[in-house]
C-alpha atoms as one frame of an Amber mdcrd trajectory, in Angstrom:
protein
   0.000   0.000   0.000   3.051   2.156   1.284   4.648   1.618  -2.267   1.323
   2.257  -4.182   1.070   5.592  -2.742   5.136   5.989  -3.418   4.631   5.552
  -7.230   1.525   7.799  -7.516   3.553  11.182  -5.445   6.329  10.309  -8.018
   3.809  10.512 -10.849   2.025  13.668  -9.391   5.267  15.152  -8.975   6.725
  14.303 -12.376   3.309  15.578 -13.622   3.616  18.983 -11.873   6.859  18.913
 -12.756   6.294  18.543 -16.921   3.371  21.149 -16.271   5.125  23.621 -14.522
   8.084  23.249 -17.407   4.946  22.832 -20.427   4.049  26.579 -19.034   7.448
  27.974 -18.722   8.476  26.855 -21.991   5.335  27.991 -23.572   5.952  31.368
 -21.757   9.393  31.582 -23.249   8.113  30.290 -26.658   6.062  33.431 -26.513
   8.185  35.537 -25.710  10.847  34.805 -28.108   7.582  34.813 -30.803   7.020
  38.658 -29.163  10.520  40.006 -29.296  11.842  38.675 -32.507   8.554  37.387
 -34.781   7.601  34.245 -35.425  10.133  30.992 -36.416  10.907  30.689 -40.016
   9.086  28.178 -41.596  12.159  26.623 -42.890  12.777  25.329 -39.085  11.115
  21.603 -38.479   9.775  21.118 -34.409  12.783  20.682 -32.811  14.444  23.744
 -33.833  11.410  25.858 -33.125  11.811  24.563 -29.846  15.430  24.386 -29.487
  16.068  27.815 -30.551  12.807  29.343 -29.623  13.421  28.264 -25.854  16.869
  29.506 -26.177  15.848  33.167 -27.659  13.313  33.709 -25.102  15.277  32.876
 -22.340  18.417  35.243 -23.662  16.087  38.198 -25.039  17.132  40.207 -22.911
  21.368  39.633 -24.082  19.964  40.442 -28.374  18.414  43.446 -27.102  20.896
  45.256 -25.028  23.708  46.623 -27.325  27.306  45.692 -26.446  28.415  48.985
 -26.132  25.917  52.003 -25.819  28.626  54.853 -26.522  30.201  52.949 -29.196
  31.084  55.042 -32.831  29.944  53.992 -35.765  32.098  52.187 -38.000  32.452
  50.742 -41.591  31.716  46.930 -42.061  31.602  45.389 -45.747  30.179  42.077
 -46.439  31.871  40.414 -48.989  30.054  38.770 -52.649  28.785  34.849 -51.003
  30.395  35.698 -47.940  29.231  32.913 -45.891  26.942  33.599 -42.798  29.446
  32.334 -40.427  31.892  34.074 -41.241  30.165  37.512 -41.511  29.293  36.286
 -37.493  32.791  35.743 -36.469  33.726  38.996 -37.863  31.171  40.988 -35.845
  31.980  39.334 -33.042  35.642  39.705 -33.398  35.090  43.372 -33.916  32.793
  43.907 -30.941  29.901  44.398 -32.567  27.523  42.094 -30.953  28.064  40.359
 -27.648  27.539  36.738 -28.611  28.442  34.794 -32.024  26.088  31.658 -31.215
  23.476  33.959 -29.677  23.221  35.980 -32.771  23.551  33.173 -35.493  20.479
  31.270 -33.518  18.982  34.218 -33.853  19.534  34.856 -37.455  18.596  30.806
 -38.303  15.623  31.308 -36.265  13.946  34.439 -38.127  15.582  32.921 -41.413
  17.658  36.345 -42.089  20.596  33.665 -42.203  20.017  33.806 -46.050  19.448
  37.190 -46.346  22.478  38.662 -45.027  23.623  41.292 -48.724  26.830  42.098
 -50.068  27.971  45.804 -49.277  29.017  48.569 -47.306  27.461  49.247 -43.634
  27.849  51.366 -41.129  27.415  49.800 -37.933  27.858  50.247 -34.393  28.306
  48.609 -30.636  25.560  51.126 -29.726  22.971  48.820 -31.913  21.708  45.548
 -30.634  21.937  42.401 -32.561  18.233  43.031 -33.720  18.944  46.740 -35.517
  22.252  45.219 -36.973  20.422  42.105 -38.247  18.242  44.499 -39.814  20.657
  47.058 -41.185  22.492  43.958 -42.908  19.464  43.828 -44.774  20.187  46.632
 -46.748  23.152  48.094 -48.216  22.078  51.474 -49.624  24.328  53.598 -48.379
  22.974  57.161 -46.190  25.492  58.931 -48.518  25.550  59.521 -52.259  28.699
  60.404 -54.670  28.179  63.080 -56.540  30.704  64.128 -59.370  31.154  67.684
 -60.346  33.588  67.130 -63.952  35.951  70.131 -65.129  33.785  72.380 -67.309
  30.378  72.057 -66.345  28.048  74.045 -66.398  25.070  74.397 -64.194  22.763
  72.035 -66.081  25.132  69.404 -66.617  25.486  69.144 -62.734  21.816  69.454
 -62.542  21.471  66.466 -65.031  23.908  64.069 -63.057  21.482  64.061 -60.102
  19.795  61.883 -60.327  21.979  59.117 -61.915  24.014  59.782 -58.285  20.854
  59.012 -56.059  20.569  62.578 -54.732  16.944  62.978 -54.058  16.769  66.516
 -55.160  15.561  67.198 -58.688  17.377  69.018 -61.597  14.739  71.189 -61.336
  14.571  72.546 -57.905  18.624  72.498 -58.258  18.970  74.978 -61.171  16.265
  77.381 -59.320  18.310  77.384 -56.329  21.389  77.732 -58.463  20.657  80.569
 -60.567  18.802  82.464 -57.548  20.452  80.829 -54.109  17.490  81.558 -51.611
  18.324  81.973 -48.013  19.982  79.231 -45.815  22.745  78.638 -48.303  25.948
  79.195 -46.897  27.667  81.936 -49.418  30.907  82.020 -49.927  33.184  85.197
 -48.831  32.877  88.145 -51.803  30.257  86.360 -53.604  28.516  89.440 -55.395
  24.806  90.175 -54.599  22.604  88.199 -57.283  24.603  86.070 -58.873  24.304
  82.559 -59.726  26.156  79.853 -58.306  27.319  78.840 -61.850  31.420  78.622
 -61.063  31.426  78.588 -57.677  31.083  74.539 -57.476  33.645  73.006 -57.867
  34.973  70.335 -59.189  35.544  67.071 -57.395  33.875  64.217 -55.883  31.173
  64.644 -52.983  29.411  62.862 -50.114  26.409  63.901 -50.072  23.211  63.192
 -47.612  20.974  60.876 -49.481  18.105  62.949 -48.266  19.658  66.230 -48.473
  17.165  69.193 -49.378  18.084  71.928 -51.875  19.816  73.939 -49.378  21.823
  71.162 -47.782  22.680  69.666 -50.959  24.426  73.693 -52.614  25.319  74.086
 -49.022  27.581  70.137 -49.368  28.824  71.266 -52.569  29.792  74.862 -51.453
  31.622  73.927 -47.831  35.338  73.494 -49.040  35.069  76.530 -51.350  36.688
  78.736 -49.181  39.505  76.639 -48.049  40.243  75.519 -51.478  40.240  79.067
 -53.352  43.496  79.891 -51.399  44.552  83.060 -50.078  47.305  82.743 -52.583
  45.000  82.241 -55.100  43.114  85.293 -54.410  46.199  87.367 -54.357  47.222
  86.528 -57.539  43.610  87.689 -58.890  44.332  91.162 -57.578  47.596  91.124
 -58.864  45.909  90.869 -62.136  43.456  93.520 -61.271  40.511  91.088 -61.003
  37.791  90.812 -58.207  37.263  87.226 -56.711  34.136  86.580 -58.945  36.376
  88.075 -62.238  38.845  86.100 -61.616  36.887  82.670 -61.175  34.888  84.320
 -64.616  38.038  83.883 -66.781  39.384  80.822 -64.860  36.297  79.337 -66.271
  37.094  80.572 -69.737  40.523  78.771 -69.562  38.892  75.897 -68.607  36.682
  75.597 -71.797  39.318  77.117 -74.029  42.520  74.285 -73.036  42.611  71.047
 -74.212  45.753  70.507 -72.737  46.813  71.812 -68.498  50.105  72.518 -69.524
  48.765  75.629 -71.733  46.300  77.279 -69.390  49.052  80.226 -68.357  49.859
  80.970 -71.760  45.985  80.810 -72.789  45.587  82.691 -69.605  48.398  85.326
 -70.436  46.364  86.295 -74.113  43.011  87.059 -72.203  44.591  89.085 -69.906
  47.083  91.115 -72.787  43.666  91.483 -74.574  42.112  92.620 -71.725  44.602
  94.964 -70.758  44.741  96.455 -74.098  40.923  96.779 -74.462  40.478  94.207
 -76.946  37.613  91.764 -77.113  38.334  88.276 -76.146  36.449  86.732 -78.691
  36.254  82.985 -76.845  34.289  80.537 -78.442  32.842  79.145 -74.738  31.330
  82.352 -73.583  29.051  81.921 -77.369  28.573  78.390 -76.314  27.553  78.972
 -73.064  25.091  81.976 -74.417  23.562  79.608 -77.110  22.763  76.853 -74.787
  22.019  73.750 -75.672  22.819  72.472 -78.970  19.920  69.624 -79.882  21.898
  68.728 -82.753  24.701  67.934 -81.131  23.254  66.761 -78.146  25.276  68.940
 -76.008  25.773  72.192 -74.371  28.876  72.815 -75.585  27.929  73.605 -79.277
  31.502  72.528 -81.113  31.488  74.083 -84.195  30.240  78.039 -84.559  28.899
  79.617 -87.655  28.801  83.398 -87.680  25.331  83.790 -87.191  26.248  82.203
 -83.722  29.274  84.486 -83.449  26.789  87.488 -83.734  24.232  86.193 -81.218
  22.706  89.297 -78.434  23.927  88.020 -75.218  25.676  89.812 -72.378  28.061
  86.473 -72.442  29.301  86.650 -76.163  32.258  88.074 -75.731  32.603  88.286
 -79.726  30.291  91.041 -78.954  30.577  92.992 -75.611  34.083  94.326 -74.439
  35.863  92.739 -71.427  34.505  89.506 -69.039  31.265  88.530 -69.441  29.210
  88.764 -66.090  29.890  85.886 -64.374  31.596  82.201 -64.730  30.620  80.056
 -67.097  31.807  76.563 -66.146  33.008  75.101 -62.760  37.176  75.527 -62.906
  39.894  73.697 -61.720  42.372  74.783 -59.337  44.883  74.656 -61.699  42.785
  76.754 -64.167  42.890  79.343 -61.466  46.149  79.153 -60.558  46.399  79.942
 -64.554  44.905  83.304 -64.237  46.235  84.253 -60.864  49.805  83.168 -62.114
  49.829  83.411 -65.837  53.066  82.815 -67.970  54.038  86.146 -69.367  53.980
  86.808 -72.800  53.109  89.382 -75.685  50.674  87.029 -77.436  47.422  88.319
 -78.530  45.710  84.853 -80.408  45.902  81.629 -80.004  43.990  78.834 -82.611
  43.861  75.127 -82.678  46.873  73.502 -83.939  46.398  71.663 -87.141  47.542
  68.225 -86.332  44.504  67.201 -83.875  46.541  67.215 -81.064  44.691  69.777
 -78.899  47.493  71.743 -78.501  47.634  75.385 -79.728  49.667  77.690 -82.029
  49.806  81.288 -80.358  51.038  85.166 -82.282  51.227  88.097 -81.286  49.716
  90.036 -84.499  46.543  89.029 -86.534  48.454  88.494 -89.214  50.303  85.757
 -88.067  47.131  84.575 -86.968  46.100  84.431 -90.105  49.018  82.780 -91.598
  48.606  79.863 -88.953  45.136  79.249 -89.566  44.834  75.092 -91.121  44.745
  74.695 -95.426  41.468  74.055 -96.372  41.075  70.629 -97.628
């Protein structure tokens, strides 16, 4: 009788026992089901319960990041990198607190395959959840932007979007031509001007969702370090203003084919300025015709004399002196051109004959005439 009543407490214990652990596992089930979603259906039974158990009873170690005033830092996931590896490597660089924690947490949700190839930025501060999630996508929170030698406005405008800046080339040129207020000027910009030659060339990082204003105000940060004081200087030596100066650095720009000639091309405009003679450059008509649909460009390349003769404040075939502004974004080196030009007595330069893209300067028309190319 004693041993009847043995076996059934054993069994009513056991049976408490398997309860109490049915509703604590079921509780933890939950829990993992609350905190992270529910199992991938790519797990069979055991793993739900395996790893589910697991997750709910460690929540608490995925949630808390490993290091709350941690930096930010680069991490790149390699082309098939496998999923193990990518692990070790956060792990190793103290980016999550536990590799087997994390990787039962990525098999469980089923983000194990979904890991992409790419740049991150990541930090300590995240918890294994928000970097799970952030591995997800690659798309950077920066865009390049590229600003070539001789643009004009509308040619920056048009490589927008192609760079993934969300601003349009619309709202860009309107901001441009007539910079409203919040952009950052730059020291000696004149009073209702454009911004056309005062953005530079280069490469840029730019805020993926940059506005207008932060996007000109991106491009226009470094002017003022990178026009030097030198730079400047030189301008005045040559009796030009800031904005002059950048106006026929710009003009260089178009004009040379070749760096090496930008002083020399440099030294003509200025003789001819000096001397009050009309500088007669083919990109200030280029840049007053526009764009060319013919030639699909706005750089029109080859001018008749109705163009030469075309009413614009910018053909200097036609007005005396600079034209009112820039008309392309220059190069420091096309500055330095103007600010330190290569001293001469030439008055014309043309295109040399052999294709090269080099020129042939003289000092009097007629020897400009006598270098012009034999008709074929």
């Amino acid at each position: 009788m004693k041993s009847n009543f043995g076996c059934f407490l054993i069994l009513g214990v056991f049976a408490i026992l398997v309860f109490v652990a049915f509703i604590a596992g079921s509780a933890l089930l939950a829990r993992a089901e609350g905190a992270f979603g529910p199992p991938s259906s790519t797990l069979n039974v055991f793993q739900r319960l395996r790893i589910g158990l697991e997750l709910g009873f460690r929540a608490d170690a995925l949630l808390r990041p490993a290091d709350p005033n941690a930096a930010p830092v680069r991490f790149d996931i390699g082309l098939d990198e496998p999923t193990s590896q990518i692990v070790s490597r956060l792990w190793f660089a103290d980016l999550i607190r536990e590799g087997n924690l994390f990787s039962n947490y990525l098999f469980y949700t089923g983000l194990d395959t979904q890991l992409l190839a790419g740049s991150y930025e990541l930090s300590a501060s995240m918890n294994s959840v928000e970097i799970a999630a952030a591995l997800l996508d690659p798309t950077p929170e920066t865009v390049t932007l590229v600003i070539l030698p001789g643009w004009r406005l509308e040619e920056i405008a048009a490589a927008l979007p192609s760079a993934g800046v969300q601003v349009t080339p619309e709202e860009f040129l309107l901001a441009a031509w007539d910079p409203p207020a919040g952009v950052v000027l730059p020291a000696g910009f004149p009073a209702d001007s454009s911004l056309e030659g005062y953005l530079r060339p280069g490469s840029y990082e730019i805020d993926r969702e940059a506005d207008v204003i932060g996007l000109l105000n991106a491009l226009l940060l470094t002017f003022d370090s990178t026009v030097s004081a030198e730079v400047r200087a030189g301008f005045e030596q040559q009796g030009l203003t800031l904005h002059q100066g950048l106006t026929l650095a710009s003009i260089v720009e178009r004009e040379a084919v070749n760096e090496e000639e930008m002083p020399l091309i440099a030294s003509v405009f200025l003789n001819r300025l000096d001397a009050g003679i009309k500088l007669e450059a083919d990109p200030t008509v280029q840049y007053a015709l526009g764009y060319d649909e013919v030639g699909g460009t706005w750089w029109k390349t080859s001018l008749s004399s109705t163009d030469l003769a075309v009413g614009s404040q910018y053909n200097t075939y036609q007005i005396a002196g600079l034209p009112p502004g820039p008309i392309a974004a220059s190069t420091a080196m096309a500055q330095e051109a103007v600010a330190f030009p290569e001293s001469s007595s030439y008055f014309f330069f043309q295109a040399a004959c052999d294709g090269s893209g080099r020129h042939i300067f003289s000092v009097t028309y007629e020897e400009h005439i006598a270098n012009n190319c034999p008709q074929n």
